[in-house]
Structures are given as C-alpha cells and as structure tokens.
C-alpha positions as CSV (number, residue, x, y, z in Angstrom):
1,X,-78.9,61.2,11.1
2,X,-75.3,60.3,12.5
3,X,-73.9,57.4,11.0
4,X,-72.2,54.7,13.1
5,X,-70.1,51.8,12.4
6,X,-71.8,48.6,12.6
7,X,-70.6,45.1,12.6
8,X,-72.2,42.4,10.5
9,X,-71.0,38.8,10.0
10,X,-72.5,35.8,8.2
11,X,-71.6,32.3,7.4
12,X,-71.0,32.0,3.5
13,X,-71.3,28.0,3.5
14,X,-70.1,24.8,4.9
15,X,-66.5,25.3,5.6
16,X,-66.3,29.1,5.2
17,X,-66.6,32.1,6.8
18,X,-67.1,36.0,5.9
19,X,-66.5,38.6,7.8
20,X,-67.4,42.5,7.1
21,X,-67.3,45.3,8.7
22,X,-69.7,48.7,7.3
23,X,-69.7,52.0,7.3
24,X,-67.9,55.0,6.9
25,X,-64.0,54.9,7.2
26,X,-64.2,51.0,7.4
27,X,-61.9,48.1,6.2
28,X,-64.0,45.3,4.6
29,X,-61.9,41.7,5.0
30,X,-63.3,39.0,3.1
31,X,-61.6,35.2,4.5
32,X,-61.9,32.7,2.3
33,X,-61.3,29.0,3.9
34,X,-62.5,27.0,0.9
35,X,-60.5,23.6,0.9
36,X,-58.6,23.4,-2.4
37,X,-59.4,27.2,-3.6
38,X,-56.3,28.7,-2.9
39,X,-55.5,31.9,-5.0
40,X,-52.0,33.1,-5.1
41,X,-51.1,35.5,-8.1
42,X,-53.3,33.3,-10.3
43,X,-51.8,29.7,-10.0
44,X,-53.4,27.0,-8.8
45,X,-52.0,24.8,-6.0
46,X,-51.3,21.8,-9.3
47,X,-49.6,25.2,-10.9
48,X,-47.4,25.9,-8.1
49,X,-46.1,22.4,-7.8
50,X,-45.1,22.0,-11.4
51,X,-43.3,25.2,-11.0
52,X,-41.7,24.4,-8.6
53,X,-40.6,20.9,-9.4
54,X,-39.2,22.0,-12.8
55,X,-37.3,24.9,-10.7
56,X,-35.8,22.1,-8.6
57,X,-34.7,19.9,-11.7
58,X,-33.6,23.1,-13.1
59,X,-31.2,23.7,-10.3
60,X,-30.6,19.8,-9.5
61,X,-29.4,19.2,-13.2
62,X,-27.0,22.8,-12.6
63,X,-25.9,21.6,-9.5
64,X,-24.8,18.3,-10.9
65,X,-23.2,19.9,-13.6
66,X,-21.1,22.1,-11.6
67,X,-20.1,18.8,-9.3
68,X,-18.8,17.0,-12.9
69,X,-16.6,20.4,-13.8
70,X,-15.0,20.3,-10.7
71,X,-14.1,16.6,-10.6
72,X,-13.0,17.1,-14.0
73,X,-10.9,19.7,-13.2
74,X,-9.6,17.2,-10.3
75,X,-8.7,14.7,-12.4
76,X,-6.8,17.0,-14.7
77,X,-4.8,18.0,-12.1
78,X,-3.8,14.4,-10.5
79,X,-2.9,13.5,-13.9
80,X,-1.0,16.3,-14.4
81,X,1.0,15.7,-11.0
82,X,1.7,11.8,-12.4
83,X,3.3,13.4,-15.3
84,X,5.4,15.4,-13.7
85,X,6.4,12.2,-11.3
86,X,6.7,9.4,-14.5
87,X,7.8,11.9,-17.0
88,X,11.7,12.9,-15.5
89,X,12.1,9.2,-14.9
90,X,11.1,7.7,-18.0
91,X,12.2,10.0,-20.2
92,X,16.1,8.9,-19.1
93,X,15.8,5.3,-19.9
94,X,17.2,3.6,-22.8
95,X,14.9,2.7,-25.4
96,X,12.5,4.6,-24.1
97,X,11.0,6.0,-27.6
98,X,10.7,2.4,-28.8
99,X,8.3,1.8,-25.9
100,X,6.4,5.0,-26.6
101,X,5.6,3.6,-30.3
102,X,4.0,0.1,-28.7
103,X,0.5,0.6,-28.4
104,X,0.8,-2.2,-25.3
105,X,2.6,0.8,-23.4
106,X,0.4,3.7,-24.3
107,X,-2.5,1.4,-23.0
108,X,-0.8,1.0,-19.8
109,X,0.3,4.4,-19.3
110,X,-4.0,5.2,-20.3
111,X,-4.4,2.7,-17.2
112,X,-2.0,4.6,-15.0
113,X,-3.4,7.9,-15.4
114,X,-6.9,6.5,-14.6
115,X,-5.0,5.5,-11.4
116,X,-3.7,7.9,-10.7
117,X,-6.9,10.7,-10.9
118,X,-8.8,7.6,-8.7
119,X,-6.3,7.9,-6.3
120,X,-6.1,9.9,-3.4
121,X,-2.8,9.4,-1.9
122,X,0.2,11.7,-2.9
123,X,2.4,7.8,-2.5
124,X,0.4,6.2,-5.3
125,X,1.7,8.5,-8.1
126,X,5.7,7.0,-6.8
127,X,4.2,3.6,-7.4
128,X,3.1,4.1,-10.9
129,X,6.2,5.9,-11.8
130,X,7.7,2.6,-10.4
131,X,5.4,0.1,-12.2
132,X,6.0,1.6,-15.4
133,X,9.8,1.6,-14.9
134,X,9.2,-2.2,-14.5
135,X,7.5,-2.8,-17.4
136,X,10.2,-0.9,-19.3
137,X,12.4,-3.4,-17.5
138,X,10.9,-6.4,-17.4
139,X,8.2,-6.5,-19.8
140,X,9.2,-8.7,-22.2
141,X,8.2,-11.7,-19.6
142,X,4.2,-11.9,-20.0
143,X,4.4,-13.5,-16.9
144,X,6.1,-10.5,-14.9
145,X,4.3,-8.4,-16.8
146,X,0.5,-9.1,-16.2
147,X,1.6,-8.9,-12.7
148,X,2.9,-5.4,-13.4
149,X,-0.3,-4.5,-15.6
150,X,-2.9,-5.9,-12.8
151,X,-0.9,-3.8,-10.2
152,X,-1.3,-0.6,-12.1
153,X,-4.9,-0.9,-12.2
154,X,-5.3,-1.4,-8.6
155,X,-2.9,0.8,-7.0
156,X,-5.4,3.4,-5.7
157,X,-7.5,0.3,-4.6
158,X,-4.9,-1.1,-1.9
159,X,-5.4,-0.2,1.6
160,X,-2.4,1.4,3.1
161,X,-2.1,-0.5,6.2
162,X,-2.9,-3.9,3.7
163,X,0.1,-2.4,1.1
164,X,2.8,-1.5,4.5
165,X,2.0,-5.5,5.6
166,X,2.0,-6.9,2.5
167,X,5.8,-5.0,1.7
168,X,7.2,-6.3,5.3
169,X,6.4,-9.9,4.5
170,X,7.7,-9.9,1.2
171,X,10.9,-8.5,2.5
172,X,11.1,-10.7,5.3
173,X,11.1,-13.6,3.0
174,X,13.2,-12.1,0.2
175,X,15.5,-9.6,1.4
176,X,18.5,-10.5,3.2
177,X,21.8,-8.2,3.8
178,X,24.8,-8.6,1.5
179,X,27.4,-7.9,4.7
180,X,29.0,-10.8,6.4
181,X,29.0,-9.1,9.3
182,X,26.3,-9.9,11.5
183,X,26.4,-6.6,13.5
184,X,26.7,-4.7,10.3
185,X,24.3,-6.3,8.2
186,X,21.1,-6.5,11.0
187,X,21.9,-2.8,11.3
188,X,21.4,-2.3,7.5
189,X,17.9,-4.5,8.1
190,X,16.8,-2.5,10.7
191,X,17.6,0.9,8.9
192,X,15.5,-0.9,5.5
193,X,12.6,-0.9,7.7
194,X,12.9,2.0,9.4
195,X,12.3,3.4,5.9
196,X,8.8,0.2,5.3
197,X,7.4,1.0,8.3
198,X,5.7,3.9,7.6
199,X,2.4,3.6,9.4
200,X,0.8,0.8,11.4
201,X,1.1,-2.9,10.7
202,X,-2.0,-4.3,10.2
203,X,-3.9,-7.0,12.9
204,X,-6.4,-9.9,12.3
205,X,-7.2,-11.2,9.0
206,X,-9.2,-8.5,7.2
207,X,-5.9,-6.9,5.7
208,X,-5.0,-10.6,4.3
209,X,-8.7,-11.3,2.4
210,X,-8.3,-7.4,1.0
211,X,-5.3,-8.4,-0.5
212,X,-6.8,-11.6,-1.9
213,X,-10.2,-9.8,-3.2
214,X,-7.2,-7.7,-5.2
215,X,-5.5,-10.5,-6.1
216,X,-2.0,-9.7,-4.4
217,X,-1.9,-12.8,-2.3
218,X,-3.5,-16.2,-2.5
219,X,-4.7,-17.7,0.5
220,X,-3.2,-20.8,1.5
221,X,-4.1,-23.7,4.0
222,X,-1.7,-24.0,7.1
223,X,0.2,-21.4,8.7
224,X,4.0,-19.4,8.1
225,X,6.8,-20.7,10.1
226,X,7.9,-18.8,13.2
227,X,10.3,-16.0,12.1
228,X,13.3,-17.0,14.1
229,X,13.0,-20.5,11.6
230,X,12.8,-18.3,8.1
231,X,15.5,-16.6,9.6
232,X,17.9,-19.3,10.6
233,X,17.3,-20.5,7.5
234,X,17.7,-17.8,5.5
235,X,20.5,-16.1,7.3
236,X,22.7,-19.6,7.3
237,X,25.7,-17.7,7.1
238,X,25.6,-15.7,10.0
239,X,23.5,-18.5,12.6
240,X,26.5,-21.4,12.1
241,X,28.8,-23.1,14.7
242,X,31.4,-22.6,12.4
243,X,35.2,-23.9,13.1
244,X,36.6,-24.1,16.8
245,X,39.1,-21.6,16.7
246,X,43.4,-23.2,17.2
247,X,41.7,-26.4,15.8
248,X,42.9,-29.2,13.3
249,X,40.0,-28.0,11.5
250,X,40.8,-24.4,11.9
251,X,44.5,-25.3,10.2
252,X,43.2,-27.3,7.2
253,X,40.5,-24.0,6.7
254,X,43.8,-21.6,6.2
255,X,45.5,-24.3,4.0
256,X,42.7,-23.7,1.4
257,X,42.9,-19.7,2.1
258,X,46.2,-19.6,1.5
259,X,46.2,-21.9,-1.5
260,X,43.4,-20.0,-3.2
261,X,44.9,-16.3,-2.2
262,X,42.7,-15.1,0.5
263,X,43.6,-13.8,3.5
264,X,43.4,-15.6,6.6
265,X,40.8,-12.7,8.1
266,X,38.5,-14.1,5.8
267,X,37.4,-16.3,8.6
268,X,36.1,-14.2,11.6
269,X,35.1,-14.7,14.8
270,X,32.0,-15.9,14.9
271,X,29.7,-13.0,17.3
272,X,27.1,-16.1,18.4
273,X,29.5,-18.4,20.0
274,X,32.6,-17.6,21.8
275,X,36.0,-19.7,20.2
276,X,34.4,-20.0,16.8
277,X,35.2,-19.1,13.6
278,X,33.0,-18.7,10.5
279,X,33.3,-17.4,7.2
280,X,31.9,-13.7,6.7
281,X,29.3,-14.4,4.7
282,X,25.6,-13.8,5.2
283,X,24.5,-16.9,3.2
284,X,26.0,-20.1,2.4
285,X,24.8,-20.0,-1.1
286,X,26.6,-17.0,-2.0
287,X,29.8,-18.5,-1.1
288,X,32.7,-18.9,-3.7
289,X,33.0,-22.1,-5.2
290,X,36.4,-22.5,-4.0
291,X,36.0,-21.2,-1.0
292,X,32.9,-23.5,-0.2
293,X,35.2,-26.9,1.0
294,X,35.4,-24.9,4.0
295,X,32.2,-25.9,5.2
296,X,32.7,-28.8,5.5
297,X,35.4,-28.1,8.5
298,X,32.1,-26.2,10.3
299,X,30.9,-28.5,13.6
300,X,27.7,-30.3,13.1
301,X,26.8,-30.0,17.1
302,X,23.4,-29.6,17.6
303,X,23.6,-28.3,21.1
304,X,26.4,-25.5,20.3
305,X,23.7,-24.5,16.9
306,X,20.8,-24.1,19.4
307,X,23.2,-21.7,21.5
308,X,24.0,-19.9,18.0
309,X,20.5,-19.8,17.2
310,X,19.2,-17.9,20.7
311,X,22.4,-15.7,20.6
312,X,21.2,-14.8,17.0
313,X,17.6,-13.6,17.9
314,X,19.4,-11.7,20.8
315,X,21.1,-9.6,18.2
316,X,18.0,-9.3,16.3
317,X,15.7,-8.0,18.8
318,X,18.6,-5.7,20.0
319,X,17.2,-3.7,16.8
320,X,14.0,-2.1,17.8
321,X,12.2,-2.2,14.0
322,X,13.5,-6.0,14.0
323,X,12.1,-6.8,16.7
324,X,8.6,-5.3,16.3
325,X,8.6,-6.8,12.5
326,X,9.4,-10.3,14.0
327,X,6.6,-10.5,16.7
328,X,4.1,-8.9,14.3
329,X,4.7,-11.7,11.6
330,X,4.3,-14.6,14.5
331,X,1.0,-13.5,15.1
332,X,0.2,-13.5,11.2
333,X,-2.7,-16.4,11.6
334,X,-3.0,-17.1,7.9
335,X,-0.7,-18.3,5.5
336,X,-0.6,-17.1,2.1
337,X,1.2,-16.8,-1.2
338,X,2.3,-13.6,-2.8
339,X,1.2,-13.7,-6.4
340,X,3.3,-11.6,-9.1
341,X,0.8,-8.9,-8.6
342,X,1.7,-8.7,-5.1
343,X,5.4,-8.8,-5.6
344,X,5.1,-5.8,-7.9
345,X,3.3,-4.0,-5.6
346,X,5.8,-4.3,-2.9
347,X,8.4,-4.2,-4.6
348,X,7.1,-0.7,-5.9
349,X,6.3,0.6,-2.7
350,X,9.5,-0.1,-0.6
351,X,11.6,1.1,-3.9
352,X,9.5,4.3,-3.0
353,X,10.9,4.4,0.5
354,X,14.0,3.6,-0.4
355,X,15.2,3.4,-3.8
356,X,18.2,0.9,-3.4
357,X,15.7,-1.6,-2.2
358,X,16.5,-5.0,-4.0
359,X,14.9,-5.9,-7.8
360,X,12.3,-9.4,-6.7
361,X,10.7,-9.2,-9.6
C-alpha cells in the first residue's frame, strides 16, 4: 500500500493553534500562541527584562563614567592653559613669593582655576591673569578687594555682549585723554575703543539686570544724562570759550606765562570757536596751580559756550567708534551704578584689549 502525505490540523485550546503535517519525508511545525508562554533559550519574558535592564545600567553607569574622564581631562587642560597665562605674569612682580605664602591668595588663585575650567572663552583666562595682578596690587584695601574676589568667581558667568557694555560705560564715565589737543586726544579715544568694541553692544534692558543678578551694577531710579552733557562736563578743557584772542584779557593771560616761565604757545587756539584762545589742557582740574588764574580771563558767554559745545560734538562724531558709542549710551533706558565688582571687571577686560588702559580701581 502506497503511502501519501496527508494533512491533519486541530485546535489545541482557546487561544492556540497546532498545525502538523504526516507522513513520509514531512516537516512537523508545532505554533504555539499561548499569551505569556514565550520560550526563548530558557528565560522567561520577567527573565529577559531583568537582563536586560541590568545590561542597560551596566552600560549607562560606563557611559557616564567615560563622560566624567573626559571632562576631567577638560578641565585639566583649561587649567593648564590659565597657568601658562597667570604664571609669566605673576611670577615678575615684586613680592610676589610673600603673596604665595598667604593662604588668602592660594584661595583665590583655587577660585581662579575653577573659573577658569568653567569657562569657555579663550578671553576669560586674560581676565583672571588681570584680577589676580590686582589683588597683588591692590589687595591690601578689603574694599577693592572683595570686588576683585567676587569678580574672579564670576568671570565665566558674564555674558559677553553684558561684559563689552558694561566696559564702554565705565570708560565713558572714567576715562578721558591726557592730550590738550582736542584733535589729538578724540583720536586717541576713538583708537581706545576701536580696541573695547569687540563685538556687539548690547540693546534693551536684559544685559543691565544680568549684570545686576551678578552683582556688577546696581540698579538705580532715573536715567544717565545725555552723553554730549557727561562729556561737556568731563572734557571742560577742551568745550570752553576760552580768551578772545589780541584781547586785554589775552595780555594779562601772557603776563602770568611769562612770569611763571611758560611759553606763550601754551595758550592755543581754541578748534571750537574761531578768535579764541584756551589753555591745552583736556580738563580744568588738571591744570597747574599757577597756571589756573588764567581761567578766570576765559569769557563766561553763554551763547559763544553753546556754539563751543555743538562744534565739540561735530569733532566727536567725526570719529566713527565715537560716534556709534555716543548714540548707543543715549538709548541706555536704565540708570545704574557700577559696583567695585563691576569696575574690576571692566577694568580687566579693556586692560585685555589694550594693556595701557587706565588703573580705575
């Protein structure tokens, strides 16, 4: 009797199925769909999860290991780049070993290494160099010198745009050239912030609450004077009437000259107002005390110090940077106060544009 292949299939229960095939030269398939009676190598579906759960902590806890190492090894290498920024500078000053013995200092310098592996701008390393260089200086005044500390500590913290605007308006209301000449001395300005403005100014008022969240400024009530009155102000030595040139006034001027030793050129001609003379100074203040009864020969005219004044900001905005500094700080909507902290800051970060930038601290 032949034998044939034959096909048999039964239900094995309520949510299974069976199926067989008989006979000679025939494949029997058995499919099991049993809910929750999986079979894979011997582990249960509970089985599987564990394993795989522990793998994943496994490889999570490696993971996060590897992610430390490398951050360490970040770290090491900012705060090997601050050392080779501080150490050459330090290392030169006077008295420098007496520092390294005070505790105070190796605390700080702790603070500016955490600063500097924080930080991701190449800039910020300058600035430390430069803080510590002021405590060096300068730390014998608690005063100046919690300014200096708080500033370490914060350095990687302060935005760059915040930092740029907070260094302009420090200079604008600090910094003033030493040459009489107004020519001379606005072109010196505008070079000094050719060097500050090194990215965008910041707009609105976020920039100005930063800076108070980081305690470089304190916000006040009321607003900043226009520019063009700091700077007639400030600058009283260049916007003066002066002395009418050929006047009586003019002759009792060279009688003090002469009778002190100067030269008669001491008194130039003033570049604001045509026939005047002024002395060639930038600010009153800094005036000789012997030369200073001069002053008193200047004209008082109101009218002719309004022309000085207009001719001034002429000269001014004839300087691109000093004109683009002077209509961003007359939109400045908030008036504030820069505290130490701030003053260290900028004074820090323009000394890292330019290193002849003046001491304010």
């Amino acid at each position: 009797m032949g034998i044939s292949k034959t096909t048999q299939e039964q239900k094995a229960g309520d949510n299974s199925s069976q199926y067989q095939q008989i006979g000679d030269d025939s494949n029997q398939i058995i499919i099991e769909n049993q809910t929750n009676n999986y079979s894979v190598s011997g582990l249960t579906p509970t089985d599987i999860v564990a394993f795989t759960t522990t793998l994943s902590t496994q490889v999570s806890k490696q993971a996060l290991s590897l992610c430390t190492q490398v951050s360490e090894d970040i770290c090491v290498s900012k705060m090997r780049a601050f050392e080779s920024k501080w150490n050459p500078v330090l290392t030169k000053m006077d008295g420098i070993l007496d520092h390294f013995i005070d505790p105070k200092f190796q605390f700080m310098l702790r603070d500016a290494y955490i600063s500097s592996a924080k930080s991701s701008r190449e800039q910020d390393l300058d600035m430390l160099t430069q803080l510590l260089v002021c405590h060096v200086e300068k730390g014998k005044d608690m005063k100046i010198d919690a300014g200096i500390n708080r500033a370490i500590q914060i350095v990687n913290e302060v935005d760059n745009d915040a930092l740029c605007g907070l260094t302009i308006v420090t200079s604008l209301l600090n910094v003033v050239p030493a040459d009489g000449d107004i020519y001379e001395g606005l072109k010196t300005m505008n070079d000094l912030y050719t060097k500050l403005l090194y990215t965008e100014l910041p707009v609105g008022v976020d920039w100005i609450d930063h800076l108070q969240i980081l305690g470089a400024v304190n916000i006040q009530t009321g607003h900043f004077h226009k520019l063009e009155k700091i700077l007639c102000d400030s600058l009283d030595g260049y916007v003066c009437v002066g002395i009418k040139e050929g006047s009586e006034e003019h002759k009792a001027a060279l009688g003090i000259l002469k009778d002190k030793g100067y030269n008669p050129s001491v008194l130039m001609k003033n570049d604001c107002l045509d026939g005047y003379l002024r002395l060639k100074i930038a600010e009153k203040s800094k005036l000789k005390p012997e030369l200073k009864p001069i002053l008193g020969y200047y004209s008082k005219d109101n009218s002719l110090l309004k022309q000085v004044e207009s001719r001034f900001l002429e000269i001014w905005d004839s300087n691109n940077n000093l004109r683009t500094i002077r209509e961003w700080f007359n939109n400045i909507s908030i008036w504030f106060r820069i505290s130490s902290v701030g003053k260290a800051l900028a004074q820090t970060n323009a000394k890292r544009c330019r290193l002849d930038y003046p001491d304010l601290i």
